[in-house]
C-alpha positions in Angstrom: 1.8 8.2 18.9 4.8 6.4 18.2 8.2 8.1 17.4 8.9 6.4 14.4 10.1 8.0 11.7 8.1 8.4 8.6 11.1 7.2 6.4 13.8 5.1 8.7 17.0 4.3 7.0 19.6 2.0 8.3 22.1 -1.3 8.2 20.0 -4.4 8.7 22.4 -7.9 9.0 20.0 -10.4 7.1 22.9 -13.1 6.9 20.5 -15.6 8.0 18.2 -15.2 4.7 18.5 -17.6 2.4 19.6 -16.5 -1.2 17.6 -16.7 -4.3 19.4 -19.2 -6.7 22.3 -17.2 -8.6 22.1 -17.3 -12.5 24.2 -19.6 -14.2 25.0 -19.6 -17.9 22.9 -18.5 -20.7 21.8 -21.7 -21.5 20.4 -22.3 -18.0 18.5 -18.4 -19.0 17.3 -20.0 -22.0 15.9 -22.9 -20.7 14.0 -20.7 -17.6 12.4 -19.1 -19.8 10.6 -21.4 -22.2 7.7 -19.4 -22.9 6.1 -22.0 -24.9 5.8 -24.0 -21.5 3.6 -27.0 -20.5 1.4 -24.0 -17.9 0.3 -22.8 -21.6 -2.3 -25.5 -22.3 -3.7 -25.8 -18.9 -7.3 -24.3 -18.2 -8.3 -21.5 -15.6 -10.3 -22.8 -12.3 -13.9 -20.9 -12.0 -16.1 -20.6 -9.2 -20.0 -19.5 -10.1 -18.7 -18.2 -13.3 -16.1 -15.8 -11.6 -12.3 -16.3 -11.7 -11.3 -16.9 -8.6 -8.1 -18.8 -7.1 -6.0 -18.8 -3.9 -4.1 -15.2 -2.7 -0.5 -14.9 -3.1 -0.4 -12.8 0.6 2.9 -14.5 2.2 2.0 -15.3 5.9 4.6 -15.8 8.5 3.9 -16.3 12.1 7.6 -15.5 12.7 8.0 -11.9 11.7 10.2 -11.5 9.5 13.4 -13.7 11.2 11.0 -16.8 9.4 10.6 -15.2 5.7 13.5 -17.4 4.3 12.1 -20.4 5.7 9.5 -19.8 4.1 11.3 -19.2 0.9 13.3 -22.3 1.2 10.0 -24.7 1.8 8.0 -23.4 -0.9 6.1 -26.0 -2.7 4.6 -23.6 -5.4 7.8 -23.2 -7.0 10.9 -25.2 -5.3 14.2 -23.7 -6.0 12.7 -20.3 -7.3 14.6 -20.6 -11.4 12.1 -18.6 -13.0 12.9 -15.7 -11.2 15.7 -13.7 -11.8 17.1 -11.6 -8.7 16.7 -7.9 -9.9 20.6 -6.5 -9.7 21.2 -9.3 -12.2 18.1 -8.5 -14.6 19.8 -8.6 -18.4 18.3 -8.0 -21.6 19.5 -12.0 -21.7 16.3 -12.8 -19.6 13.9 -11.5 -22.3 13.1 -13.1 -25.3 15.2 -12.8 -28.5 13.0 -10.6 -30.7 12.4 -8.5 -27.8 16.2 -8.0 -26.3 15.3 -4.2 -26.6 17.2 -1.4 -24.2 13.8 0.4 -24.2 11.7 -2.4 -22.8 14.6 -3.4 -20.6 14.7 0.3 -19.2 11.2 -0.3 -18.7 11.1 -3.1 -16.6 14.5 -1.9 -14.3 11.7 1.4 -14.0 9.2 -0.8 -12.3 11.6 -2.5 -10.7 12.8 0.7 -8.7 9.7 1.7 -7.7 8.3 -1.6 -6.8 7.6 -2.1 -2.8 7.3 -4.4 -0.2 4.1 -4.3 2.0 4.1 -5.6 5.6 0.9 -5.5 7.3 0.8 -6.2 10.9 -3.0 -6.5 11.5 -6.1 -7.8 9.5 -9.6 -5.4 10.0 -12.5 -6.2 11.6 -14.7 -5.8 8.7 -13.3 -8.1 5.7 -16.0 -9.8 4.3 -16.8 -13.6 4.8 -16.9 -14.2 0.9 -15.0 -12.7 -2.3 -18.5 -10.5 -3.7 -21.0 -13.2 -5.6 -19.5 -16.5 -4.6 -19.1 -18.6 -1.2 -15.6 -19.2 -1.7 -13.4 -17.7 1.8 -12.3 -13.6 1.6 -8.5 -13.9 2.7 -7.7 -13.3 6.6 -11.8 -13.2 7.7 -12.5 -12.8 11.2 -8.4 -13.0 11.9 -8.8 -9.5 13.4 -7.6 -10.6 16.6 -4.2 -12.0 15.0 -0.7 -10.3 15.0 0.7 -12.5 12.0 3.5 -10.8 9.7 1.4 -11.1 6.2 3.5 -9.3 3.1 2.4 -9.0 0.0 3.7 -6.3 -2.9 3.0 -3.0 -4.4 3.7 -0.3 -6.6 4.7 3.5 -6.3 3.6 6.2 -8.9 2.4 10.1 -9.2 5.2 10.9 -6.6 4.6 15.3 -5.6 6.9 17.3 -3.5 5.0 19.9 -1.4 5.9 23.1 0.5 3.7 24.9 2.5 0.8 22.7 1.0 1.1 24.1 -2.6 2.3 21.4 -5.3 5.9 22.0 -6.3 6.2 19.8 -9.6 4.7 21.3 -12.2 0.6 20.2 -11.7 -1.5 22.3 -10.0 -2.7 21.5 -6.6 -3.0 23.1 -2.9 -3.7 20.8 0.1 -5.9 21.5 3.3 -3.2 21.3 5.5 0.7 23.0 5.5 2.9 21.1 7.2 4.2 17.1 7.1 1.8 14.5 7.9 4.4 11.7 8.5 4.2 9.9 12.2 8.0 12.2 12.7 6.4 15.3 12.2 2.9 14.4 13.9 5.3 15.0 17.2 7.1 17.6 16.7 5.8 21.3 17.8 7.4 22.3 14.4 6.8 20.1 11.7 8.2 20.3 8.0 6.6 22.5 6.0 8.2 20.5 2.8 7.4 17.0 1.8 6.4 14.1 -0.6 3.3 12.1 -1.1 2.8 9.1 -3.5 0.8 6.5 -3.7 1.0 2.9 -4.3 -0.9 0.3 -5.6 -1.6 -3.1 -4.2 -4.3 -5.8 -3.8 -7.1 -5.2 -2.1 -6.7 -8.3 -0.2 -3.2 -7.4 0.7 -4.5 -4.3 2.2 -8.4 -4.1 3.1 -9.2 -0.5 4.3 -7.9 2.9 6.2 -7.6 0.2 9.5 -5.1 -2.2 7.8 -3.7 0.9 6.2 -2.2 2.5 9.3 -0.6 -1.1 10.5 1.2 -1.0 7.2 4.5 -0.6 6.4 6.1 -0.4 2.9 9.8 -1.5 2.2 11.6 0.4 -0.6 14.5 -0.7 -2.6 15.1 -4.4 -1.0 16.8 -5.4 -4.2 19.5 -7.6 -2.1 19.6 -9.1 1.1 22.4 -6.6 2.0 19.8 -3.2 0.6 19.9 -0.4 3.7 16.6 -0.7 5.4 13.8 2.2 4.0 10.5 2.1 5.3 7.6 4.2 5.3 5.2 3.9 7.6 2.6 6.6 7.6 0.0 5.9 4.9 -3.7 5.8 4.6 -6.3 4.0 1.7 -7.6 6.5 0.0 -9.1 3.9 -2.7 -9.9 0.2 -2.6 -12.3 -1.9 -4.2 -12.9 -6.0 -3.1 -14.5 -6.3 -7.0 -11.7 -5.3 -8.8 -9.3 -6.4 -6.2 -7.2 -3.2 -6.3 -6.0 -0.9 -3.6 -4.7 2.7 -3.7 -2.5 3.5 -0.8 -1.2 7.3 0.0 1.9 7.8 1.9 4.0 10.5 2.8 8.1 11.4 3.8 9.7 14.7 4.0 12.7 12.7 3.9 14.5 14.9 1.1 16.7 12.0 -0.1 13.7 9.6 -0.8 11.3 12.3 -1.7 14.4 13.5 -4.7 14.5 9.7 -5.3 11.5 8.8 -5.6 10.9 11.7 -8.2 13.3 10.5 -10.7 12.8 7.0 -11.0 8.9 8.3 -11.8 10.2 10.7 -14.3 12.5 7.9 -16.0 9.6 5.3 -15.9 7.4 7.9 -17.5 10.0 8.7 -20.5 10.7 5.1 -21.0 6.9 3.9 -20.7 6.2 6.1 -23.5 8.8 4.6 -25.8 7.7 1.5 -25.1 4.4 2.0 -25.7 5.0 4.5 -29.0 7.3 0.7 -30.2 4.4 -1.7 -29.0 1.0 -0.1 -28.6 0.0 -1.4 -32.0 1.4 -5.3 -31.3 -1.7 -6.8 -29.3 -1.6 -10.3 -29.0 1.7 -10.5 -30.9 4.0 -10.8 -28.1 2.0 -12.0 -25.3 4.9 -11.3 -23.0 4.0 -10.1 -19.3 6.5 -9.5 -16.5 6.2 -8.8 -12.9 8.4 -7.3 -10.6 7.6 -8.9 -6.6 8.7 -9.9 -3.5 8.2 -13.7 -3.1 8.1 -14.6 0.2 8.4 -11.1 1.6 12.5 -11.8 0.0 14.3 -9.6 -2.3 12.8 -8.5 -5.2 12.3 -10.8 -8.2 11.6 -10.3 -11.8 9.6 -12.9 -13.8 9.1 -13.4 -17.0 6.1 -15.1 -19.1 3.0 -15.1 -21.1 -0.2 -13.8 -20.9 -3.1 -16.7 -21.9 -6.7 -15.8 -21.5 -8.2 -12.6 -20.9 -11.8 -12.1 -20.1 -13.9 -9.8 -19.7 -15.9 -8.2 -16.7 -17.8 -5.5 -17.9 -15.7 -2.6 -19.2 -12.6 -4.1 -17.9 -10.5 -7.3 -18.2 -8.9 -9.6 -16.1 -6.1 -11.7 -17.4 -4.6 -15.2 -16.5 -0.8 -16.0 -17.7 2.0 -18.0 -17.0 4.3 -15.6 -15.1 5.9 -16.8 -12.4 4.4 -15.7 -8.7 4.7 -16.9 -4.9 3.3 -15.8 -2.0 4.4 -12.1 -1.8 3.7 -11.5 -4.9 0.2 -10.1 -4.2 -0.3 -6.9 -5.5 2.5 -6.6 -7.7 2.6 -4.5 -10.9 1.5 -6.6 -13.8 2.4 -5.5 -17.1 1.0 -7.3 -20.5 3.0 -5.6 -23.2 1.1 -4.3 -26.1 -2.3 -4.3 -24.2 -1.2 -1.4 -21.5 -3.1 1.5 -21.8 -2.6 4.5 -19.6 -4.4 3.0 -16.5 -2.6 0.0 -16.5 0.6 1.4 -15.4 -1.1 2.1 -12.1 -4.0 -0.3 -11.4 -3.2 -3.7 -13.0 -2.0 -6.1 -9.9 -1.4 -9.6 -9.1 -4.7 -11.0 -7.5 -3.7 -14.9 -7.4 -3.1 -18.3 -8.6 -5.3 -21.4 -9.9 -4.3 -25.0 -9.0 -3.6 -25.8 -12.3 -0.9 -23.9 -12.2 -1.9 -20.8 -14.2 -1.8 -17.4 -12.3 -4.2 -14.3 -12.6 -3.9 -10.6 -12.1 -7.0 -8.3 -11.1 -9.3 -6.7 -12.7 -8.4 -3.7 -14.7 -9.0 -1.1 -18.3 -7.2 -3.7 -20.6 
């Protein structure tokens, strides 16, 4: 067992990654952000009757030392102006009937708690097909491969835990007492306090338990300069190819992170409910989506946009818009506002993108 932390914090130099264009003036916002764009009036691709595109998993034979290369050469969106780099998210970036602190609360929420996810191997058993169609599952038969692949994720129900008995409030007692984190797993005397969480990505981003423990997730890479935070002991608890979502659960008994973590949840939580007490009732009103990702396994980005089509699969719906994604972006948050319900806080991710240039998120209860 290695004797890696299960939280490892510390000075990276990441000079050499090229920077996401700065923001200009407020006209160059303006004109970024024309929601009304030309992606708007383009149709969805379909194969057999089931929306399906390309993945948004950023590949990079390199490690990590090639992610900006990849950022610089990216055809999908040269130059990268409709996202906005996350320390320098305004109300500005919004549009002008919705320049609201509550919603902008909202989205710096998400922000915090969104995550990168590196994972080092693919499984053995992905599938040779997406479920009901012949079109290629992502990384198929590549189990024999070491590729960097990053995609993104989510964090939510964060719980602090001493001596396997839930300290926030909820109910709950675990089978074991002490930390599960690869630190403790060595120690003769491992901490008998720590936090678990979970996160939610794509399922294609992160297949099973196998892909699970090659995983790493990188917190709070706002800036090329962010300290390096990583947590690295997690297993899939949930997943499911149909839907295309994936609930990972992780652990630290880091106290700093675990405190951290805890209120960013309890601020998103407060300022999701005003946000949806202000725009529950507005539907298809607004339209506006946003994601919050890490294109190209870079710094995280928000994006702004408009939801287009949804349709629906059963119970559920699955939703195309014109939100701007890259590679990396898999598994990231997405957020329609007005059609979240409870679920889709958690289980509403970026799945892919279409060639004509609309994107789609997974499937999920909107």
């Amino acid at each position: 067992m290695s004797n890696t932390s299960c939280c490892t914090v510390c000075l990276k130099d990441q000079t050499d990654l090229a920077d996401f264009p700065s923001l200009g003036d407020d006209n160059q916002v303006t004109d970024r952000h024309n929601f009304n764009n030309d992606l708007s009036k383009v149709l969805s691709d379909k194969a057999e009757g089931i929306l399906i595109g390309d993945h948004e998993t950023q590949e990079s034979e390199g490690g990590e030392a090639d992610l900006h290369k990849h950022l610089a050469h990216c055809k999908k969106n040269p130059g990268h102006r409709q996202f906005i780099p996350v320390n320098t998210f305004t109300m500005k970036h919004l549009p002008e009937d919705l320049q609201d602190n509550d919603l902008y609360e909202y989205i710096k929420a998400i922000a915090d708690l969104t995550v990168r996810v590196d994972v080092k191997m693919s499984g053995p058993d992905r599938p040779e097909f997406w479920p009901k169609t012949t079109r290629p599952y992502p990384f198929y038969n590549m189990s024999d491969k070491r590729n960097l692949r990053t995609g993104s994720g989510r964090v939510w129900s964060v719980n602090k835990f001493q001596d396997g008995v839930c300290q926030d409030g909820s109910y709950g007692r675990t089978s074991y007492t002490k930390c599960w984190c690869r630190k403790c797993k060595d120690l003769d005397s491992p901490s008998n306090v720590w936090w678990e969480f979970y996160v939610n990505t794509a399922t294609h981003v992160v297949f099973d338990n196998f892909e699970a423990s090659h995983t790493t997730l990188r917190l709070f890479y706002d800036r090329d300069e962010s300290q390096v935070i990583n947590v690295d002991q997690i297993r899939a608890v949930d997943v499911n190819i149909d839907y295309d979502w994936c609930w990972l659960k992780c652990v630290t008994c880091d106290k700093t992170l675990g405190n951290k973590l805890r209120e960013i949840e309890k601020h998103f939580e407060n300022v999701w409910m005003k946000v949806w007490n202000k725009y529950s009732a507005s539907g298809s009103k607004h339209k506006l989506t946003f994601i919050v990702s890490h294109p190209h396994g870079c710094s995280k980005q928000v994006s702004v946009g408009q939801w287009k089509d949804e349709y629906k699969v059963g119970d559920r719906s699955k939703f195309t818009y014109t939100t701007c994604t890259c590679p990396g972006s898999s598994g990231a948050n997405v957020q329609c506002l007005g059609y979240d319900d409870h679920w889709a806080r958690f289980d509403l991710v970026h799945s892919g993108c279409f060639k004509s240039g609309l994107n789609y998120r997974g499937v999920g209860y909107v």
